[in-house]
PADO-266877 format. One line per field, with one value per residue (C-alpha): chain; residue number from 1; residue in three letters; z, x, y. Coordinates in nm, 2 decimals, decimal comma. Example, Ala and Ser with C-alpha at 12.3 -4.5 7.8 and 13.67 -1.06 7.14 Angstrom:
// residues 2
ch = A; A .
i = 1; 2 .
aa = ALA; SER .
up = 0,78; 0,71 .
east = 1,23; 1,37 .
north = -0,45; -0,11 .
//
This chain:
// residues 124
ch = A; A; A; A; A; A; A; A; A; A; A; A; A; A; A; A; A; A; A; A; A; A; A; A; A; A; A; A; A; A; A; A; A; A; A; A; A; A; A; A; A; A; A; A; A; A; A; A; A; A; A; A; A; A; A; A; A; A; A; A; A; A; A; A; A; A; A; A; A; A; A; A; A; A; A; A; A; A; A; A; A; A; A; A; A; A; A; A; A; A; A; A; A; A; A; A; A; A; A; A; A; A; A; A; A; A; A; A; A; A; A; A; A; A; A; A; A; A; A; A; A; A; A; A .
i = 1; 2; 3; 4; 5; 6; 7; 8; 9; 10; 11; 12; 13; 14; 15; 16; 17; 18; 19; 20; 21; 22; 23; 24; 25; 26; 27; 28; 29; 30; 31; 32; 33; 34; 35; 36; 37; 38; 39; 40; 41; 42; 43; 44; 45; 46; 47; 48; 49; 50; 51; 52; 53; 54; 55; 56; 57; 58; 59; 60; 61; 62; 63; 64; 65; 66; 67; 68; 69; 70; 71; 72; 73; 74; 75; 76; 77; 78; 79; 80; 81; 82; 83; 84; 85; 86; 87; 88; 89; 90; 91; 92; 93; 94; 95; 96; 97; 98; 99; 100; 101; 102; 103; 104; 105; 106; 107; 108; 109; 110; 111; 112; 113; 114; 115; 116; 117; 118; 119; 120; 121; 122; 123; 124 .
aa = UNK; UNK; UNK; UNK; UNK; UNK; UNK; UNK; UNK; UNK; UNK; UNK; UNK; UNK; UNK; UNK; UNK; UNK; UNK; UNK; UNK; UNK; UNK; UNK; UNK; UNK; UNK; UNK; UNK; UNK; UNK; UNK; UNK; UNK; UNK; UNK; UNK; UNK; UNK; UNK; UNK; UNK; UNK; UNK; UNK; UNK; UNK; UNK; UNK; UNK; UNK; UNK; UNK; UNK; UNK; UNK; UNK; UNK; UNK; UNK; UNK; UNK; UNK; UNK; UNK; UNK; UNK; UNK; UNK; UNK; UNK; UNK; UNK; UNK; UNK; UNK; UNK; UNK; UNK; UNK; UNK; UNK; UNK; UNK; UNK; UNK; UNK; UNK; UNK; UNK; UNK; UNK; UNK; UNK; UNK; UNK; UNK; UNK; UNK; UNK; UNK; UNK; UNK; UNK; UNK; UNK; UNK; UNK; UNK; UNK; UNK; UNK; UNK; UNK; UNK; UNK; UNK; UNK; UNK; UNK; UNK; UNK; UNK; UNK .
up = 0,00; -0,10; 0,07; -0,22; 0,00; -0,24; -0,10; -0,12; -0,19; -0,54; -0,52; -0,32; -0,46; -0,48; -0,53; -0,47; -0,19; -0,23; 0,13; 0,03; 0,39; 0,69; 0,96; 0,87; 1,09; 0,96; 1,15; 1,11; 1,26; 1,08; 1,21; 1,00; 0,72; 0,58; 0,67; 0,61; 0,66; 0,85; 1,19; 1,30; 1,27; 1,59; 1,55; 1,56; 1,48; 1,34; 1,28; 0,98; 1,03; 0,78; 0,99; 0,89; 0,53; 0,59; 0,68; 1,04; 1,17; 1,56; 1,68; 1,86; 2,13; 1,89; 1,96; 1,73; 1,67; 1,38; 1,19; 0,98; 0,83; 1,05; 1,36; 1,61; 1,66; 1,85; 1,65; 1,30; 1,01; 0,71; 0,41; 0,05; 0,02; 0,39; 0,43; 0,63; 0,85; 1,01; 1,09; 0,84; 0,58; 0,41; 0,21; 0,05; 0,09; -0,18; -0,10; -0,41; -0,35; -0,40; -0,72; -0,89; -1,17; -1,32; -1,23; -1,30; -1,23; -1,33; -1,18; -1,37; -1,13; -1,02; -0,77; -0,52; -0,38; 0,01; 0,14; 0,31; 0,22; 0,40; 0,20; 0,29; 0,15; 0,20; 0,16; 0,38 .
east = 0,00; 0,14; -0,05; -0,03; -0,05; -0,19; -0,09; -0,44; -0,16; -0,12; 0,23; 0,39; 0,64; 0,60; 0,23; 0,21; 0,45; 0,42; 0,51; 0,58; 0,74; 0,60; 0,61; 0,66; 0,70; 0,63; 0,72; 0,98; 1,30; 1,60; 1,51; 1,20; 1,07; 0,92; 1,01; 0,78; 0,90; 0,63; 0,65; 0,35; 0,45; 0,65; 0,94; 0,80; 0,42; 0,25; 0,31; 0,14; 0,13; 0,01; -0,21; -0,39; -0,33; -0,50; -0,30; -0,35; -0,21; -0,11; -0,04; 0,28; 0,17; 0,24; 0,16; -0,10; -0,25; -0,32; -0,68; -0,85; -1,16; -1,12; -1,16; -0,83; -0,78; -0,54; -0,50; -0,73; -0,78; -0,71; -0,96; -0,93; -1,03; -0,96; -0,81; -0,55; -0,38; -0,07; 0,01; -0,02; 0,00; -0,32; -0,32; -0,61; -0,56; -0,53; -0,44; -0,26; -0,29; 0,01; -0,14; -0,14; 0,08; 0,07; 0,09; -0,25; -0,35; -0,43; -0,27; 0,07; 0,32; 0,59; 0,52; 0,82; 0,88; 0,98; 1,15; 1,52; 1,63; 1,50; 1,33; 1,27; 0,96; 0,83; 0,50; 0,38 .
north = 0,00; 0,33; 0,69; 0,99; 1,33; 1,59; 1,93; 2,23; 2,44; 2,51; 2,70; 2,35; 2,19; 1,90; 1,94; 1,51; 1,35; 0,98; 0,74; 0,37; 0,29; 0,26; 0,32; 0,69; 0,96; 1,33; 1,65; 1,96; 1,77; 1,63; 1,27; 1,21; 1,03; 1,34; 1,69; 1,96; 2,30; 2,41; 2,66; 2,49; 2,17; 1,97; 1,83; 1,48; 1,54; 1,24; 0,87; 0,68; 0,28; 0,04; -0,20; -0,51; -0,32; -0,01; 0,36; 0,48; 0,86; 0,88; 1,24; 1,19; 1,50; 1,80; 2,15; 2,28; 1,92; 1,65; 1,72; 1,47; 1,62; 1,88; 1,69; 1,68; 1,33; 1,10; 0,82; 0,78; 0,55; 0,74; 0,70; 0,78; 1,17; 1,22; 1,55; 1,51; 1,88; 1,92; 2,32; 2,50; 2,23; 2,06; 1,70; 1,52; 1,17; 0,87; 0,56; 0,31; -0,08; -0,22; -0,43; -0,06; -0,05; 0,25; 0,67; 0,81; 1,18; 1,54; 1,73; 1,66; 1,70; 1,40; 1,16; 1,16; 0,83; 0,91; 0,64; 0,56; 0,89; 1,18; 1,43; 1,80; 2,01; 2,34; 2,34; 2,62 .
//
């Protein structure tokens, strides 16, 4: 299962951030899967898990909070369409079985495959 994070933000770059490894922590420190250049977002904010094949988000105690659907949550499942916020920063969420072979979108930007390497965005 792969989890496609479509930034609302049309000047982001990327536009599409795409996790493939889990588990997968997101936040503003050095020491996270994805960094998002964000003053409103912690350090370590949120965890995503694949569980029993589906993508869960844990706030890991940050500051201003984790949203989904603009509810403050703890821990959530995350659903295709969900939007997901951290700070400042707001993702739509599709998910990509791992059966998917192909790239298909409109909004022709790259997918960037986040993985071992750390990557750093900013997307506020």
């Amino acid at each position: 299962m792969k989890l496609r994070l479509i930034s609302q933000d049309p000047l982001a770059c990327p536009r599409e951030i795409v996790l493939d490894q889990f588990p997968a922590e997101i936040g503003r420190g050095v020491d996270v899967a994805l960094r998002i250049d964000d003053r409103w977002i912690s350090r370590r904010h949120c965890r995503l898990e694949l569980v029993a094949g589906e993508i869960v988000v844990h706030d890991l105690g940050s500051r201003h909070g984790t949203y989904v659907n603009g509810r403050a949550i703890e821990s959530s499942l995350l659903q295709p369409g969900n939007e997901l916020c951290l700070g400042l920063s707001h993702f739509i969420v599709q998910l990509i079985p791992d059966s998917f072979s192909g790239v298909v979108h409109e909004s022709g930007e790259l997918d960037v495959a986040v993985g071992a390497p750390r990557r750093s965005f900013a997307l506020a």
